[in-house]
C-alpha positions as CSV (number, residue, x, y, z in Angstrom):
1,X,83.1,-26.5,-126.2
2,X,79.9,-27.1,-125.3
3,X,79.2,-29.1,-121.6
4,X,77.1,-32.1,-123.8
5,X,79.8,-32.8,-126.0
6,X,81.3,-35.8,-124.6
7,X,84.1,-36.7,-127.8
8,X,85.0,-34.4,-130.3
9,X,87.3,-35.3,-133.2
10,X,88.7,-32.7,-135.6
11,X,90.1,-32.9,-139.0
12,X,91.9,-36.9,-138.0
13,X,94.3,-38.3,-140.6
14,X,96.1,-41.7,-140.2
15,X,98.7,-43.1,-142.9
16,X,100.4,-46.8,-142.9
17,X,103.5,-46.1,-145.1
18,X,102.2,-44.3,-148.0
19,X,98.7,-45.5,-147.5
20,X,96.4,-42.8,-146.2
21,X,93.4,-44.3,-144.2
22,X,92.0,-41.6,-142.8
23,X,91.9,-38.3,-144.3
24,X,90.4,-35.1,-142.2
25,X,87.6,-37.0,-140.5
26,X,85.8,-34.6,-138.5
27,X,82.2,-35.1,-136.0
28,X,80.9,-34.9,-132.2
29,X,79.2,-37.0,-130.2
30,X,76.6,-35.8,-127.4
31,X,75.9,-36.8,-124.2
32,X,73.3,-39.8,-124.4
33,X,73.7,-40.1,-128.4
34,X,74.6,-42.9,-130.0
35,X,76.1,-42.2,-133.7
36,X,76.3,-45.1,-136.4
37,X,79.3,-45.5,-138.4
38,X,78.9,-47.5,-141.9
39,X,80.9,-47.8,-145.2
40,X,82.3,-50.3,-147.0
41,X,85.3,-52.4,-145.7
42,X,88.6,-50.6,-146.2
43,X,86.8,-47.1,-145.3
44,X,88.5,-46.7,-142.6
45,X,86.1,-46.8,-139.9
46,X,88.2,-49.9,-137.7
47,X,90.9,-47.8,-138.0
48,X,88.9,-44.5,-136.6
49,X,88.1,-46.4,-133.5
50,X,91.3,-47.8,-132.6
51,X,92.9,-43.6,-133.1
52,X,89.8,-42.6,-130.8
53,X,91.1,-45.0,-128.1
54,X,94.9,-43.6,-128.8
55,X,95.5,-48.0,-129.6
56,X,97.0,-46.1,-133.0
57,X,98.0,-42.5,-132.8
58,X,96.9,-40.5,-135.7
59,X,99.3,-38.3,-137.4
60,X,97.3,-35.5,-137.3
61,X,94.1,-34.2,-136.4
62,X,92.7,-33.8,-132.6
63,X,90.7,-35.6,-130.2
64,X,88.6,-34.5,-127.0
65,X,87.3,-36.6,-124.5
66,X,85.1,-34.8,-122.1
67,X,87.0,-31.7,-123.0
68,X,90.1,-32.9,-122.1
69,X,92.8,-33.0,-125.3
70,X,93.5,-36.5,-125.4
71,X,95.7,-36.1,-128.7
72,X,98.1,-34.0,-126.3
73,X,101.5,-36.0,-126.1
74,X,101.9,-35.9,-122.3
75,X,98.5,-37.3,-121.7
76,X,98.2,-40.2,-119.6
77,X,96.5,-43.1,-122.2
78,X,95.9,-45.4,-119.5
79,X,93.4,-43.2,-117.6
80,X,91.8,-42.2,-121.1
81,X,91.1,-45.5,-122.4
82,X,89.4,-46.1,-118.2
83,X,86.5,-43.7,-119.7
84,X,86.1,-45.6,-123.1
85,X,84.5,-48.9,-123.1
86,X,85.4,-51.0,-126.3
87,X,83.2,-54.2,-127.4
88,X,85.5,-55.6,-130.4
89,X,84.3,-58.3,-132.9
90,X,86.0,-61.2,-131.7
91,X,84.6,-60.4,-127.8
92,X,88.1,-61.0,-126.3
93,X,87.5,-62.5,-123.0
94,X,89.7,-64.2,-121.0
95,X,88.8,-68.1,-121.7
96,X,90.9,-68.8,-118.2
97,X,88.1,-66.9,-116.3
98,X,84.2,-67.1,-115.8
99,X,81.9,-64.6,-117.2
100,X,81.8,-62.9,-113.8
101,X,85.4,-63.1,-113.5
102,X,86.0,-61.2,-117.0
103,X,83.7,-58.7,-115.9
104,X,85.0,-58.1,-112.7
105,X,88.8,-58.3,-113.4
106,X,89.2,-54.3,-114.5
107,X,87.3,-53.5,-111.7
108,X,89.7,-55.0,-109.5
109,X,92.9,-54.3,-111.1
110,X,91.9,-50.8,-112.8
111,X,89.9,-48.9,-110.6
112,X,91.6,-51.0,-107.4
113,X,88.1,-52.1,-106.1
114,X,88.1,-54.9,-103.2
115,X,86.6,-58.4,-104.8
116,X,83.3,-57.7,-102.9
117,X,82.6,-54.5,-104.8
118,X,83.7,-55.6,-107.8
119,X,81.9,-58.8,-107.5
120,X,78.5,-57.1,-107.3
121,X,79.0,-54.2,-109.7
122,X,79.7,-57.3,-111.9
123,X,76.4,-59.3,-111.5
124,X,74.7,-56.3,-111.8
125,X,76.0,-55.6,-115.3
126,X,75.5,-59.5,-116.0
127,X,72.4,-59.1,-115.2
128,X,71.6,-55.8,-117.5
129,X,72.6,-58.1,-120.5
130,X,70.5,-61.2,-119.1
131,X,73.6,-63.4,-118.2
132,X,72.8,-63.2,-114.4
133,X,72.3,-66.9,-114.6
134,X,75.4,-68.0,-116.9
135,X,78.1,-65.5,-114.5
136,X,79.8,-68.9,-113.1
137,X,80.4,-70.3,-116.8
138,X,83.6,-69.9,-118.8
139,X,83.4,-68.6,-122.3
140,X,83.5,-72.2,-123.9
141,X,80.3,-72.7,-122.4
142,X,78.8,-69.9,-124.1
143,X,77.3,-69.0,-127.4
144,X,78.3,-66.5,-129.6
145,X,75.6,-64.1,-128.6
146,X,76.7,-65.0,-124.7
147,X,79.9,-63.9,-125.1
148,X,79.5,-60.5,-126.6
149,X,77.3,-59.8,-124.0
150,X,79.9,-60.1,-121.5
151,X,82.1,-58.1,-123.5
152,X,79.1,-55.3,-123.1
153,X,78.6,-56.1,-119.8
154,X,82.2,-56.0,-119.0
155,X,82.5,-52.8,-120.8
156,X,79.5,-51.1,-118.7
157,X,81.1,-51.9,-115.5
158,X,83.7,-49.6,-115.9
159,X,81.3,-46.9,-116.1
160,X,83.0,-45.2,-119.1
161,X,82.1,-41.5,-120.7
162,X,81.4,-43.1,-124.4
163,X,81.5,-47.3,-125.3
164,X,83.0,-47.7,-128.6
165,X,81.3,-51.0,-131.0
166,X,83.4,-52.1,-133.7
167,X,80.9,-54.1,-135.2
168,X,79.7,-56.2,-132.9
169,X,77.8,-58.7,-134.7
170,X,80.0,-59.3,-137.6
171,X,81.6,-62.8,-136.0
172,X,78.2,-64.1,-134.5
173,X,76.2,-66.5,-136.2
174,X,73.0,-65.0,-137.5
175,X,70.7,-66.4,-135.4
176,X,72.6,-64.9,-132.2
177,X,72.6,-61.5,-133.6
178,X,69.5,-60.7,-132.5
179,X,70.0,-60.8,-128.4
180,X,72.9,-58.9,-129.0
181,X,71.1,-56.4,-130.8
182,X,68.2,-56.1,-128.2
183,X,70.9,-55.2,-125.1
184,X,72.6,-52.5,-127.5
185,X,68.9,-51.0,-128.1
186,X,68.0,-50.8,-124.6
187,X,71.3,-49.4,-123.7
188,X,71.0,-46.5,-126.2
189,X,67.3,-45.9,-124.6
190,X,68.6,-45.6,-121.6
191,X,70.8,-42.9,-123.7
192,X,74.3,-44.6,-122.9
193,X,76.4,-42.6,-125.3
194,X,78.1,-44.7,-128.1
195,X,79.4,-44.8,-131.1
196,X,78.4,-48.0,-133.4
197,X,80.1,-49.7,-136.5
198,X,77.6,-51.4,-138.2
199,X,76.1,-52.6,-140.8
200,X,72.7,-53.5,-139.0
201,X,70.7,-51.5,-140.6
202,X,67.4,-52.2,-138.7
203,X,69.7,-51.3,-135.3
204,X,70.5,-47.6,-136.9
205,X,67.1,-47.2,-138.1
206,X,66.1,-47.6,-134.7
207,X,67.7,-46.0,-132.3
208,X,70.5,-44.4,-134.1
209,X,70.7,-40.5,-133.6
210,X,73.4,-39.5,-136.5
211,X,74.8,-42.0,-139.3
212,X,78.0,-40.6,-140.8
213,X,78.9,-42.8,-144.0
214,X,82.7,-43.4,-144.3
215,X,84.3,-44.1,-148.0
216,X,87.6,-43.9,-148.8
217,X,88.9,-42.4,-145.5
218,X,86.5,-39.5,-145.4
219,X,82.7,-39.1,-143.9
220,X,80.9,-37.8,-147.6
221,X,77.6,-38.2,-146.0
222,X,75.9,-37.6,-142.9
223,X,72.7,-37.3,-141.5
224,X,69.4,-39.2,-139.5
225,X,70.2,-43.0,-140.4
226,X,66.7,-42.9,-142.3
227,X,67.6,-40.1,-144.5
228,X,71.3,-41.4,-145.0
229,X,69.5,-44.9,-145.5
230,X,66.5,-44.2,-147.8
231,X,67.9,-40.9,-149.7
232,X,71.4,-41.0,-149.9
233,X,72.9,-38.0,-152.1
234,X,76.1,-39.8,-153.3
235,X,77.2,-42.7,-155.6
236,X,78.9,-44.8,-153.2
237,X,76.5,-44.3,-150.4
238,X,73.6,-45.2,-153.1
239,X,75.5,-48.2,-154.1
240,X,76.5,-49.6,-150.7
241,X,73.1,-49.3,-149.6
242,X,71.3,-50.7,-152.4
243,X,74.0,-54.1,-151.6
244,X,73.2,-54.3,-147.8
245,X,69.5,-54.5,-149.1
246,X,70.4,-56.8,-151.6
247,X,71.8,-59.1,-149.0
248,X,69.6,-58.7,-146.1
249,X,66.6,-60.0,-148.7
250,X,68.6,-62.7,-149.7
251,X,68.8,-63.9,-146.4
252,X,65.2,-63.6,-146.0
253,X,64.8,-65.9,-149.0
């Protein structure tokens, strides 16, 4: 396996009873890349994330993580999940503890920094998503936007291989979207590697390197997002794009 490879995921299946979700999903993700994930809800793509952070163990199918076999049953899913960062739709943050606090509290308890240390590492990442100002204020304080960025912020801290974004966006109101959107660009030009769920489409267009499609529990198409976006080769990509652009004018309107 090549050095740049930093995940690799090979032929993943995942069933819930007799419901199979995902069905022999197979891709890589480089060093610095940041690879868009779309498809229509119930595709399976939520449930790809949470198998690539081991939260659900697929039933088959394997996973590397900077060449290391994560999928291996005697591998220690604590010190995996300290190279993933995950920024989840909902943001969950701690409501008991300020921005800083939320950012800083892995730091300290994970990687057993002293306050200090953690505490600046912290205001630095803040900072990086424009919150220097706002690190003393607890999440009711916050917007929407606000508080995904301290989910990003608090998921850069931990300096992690690959950040995972389960669609980020999805619970903010649509005027917040935007900030949110701008820190995720200038994170993936400063080529932090990532994988994106999204339906943005303006986001993949622009700084996504790979879109796989997902439908039905499989990736049918893949590609540059413009290609996947503009010319897609399948039915159900054709028809999934053709309702994103149907909404996105609508709310133009």
């Amino acid at each position: 396996m090549s050095d740049d490879i930093v995940l690799k995921v090979e032929d993943l299946h995942k069933n819930y009873g007799n419901v199979t979700v995902l069905k022999g999903v197979s891709f890589e993700v480089r060093r610095g890349e940041t690879k868009i994930i779309c498809g229509p809800s119930g595709s399976g793509k939520s449930t790809l994330l949470r198998c690539l952070n081991l939260i659900t163990r697929p039933d088959k199918g394997r996973i590397w993580l900077e060449r290391e076999e994560i999928t291996n049953r005697n591998i220690n899913i604590n010190k995996v999940r300290q190279k993933i960062g995950f920024v989840f739709q909902e943001f969950n943050l701690f409501n008991h503890l300020t921005a800083l606090r939320n950012v800083s509290v892995g730091l300290e308890v994970v990687k057993k920094m002293n306050k200090d240390e953690a505490r600046k590492i912290a205001l630095e990442m803040l900072k990086k998503v424009g919150l220097e100002e706002h690190a003393h204020k607890y999440p009711a304080e916050l917007s929407g936007g606000q508080k995904q960025r301290v989910a990003i912020a608090r998921a850069l801290a931990m300096n992690p291989a690959i950040i995972f974004y389960d669609e980020p966006t999805s619970a903010l109101d649509p005027q917040l979207i935007g900030e949110v959107l701008e820190v995720m660009k200038a994170l993936a030009r400063e080529k932090v590697t990532s994988i994106v769920v999204t339906h943005e489409m303006g986001f993949a267009l622009s700084v996504g390197d790979e879109m796989l499609f997902m439908y039905d529990g499989k990736i049918i198409e893949r590609g540059i997002p413009q290609e996947v976006i503009q010319n897609p080769r399948c039915e159900e990509a054709r028809r999934f794009f053709q309702r994103i652009n149907e909404l996105y004018v609508g709310k133009r309107r």
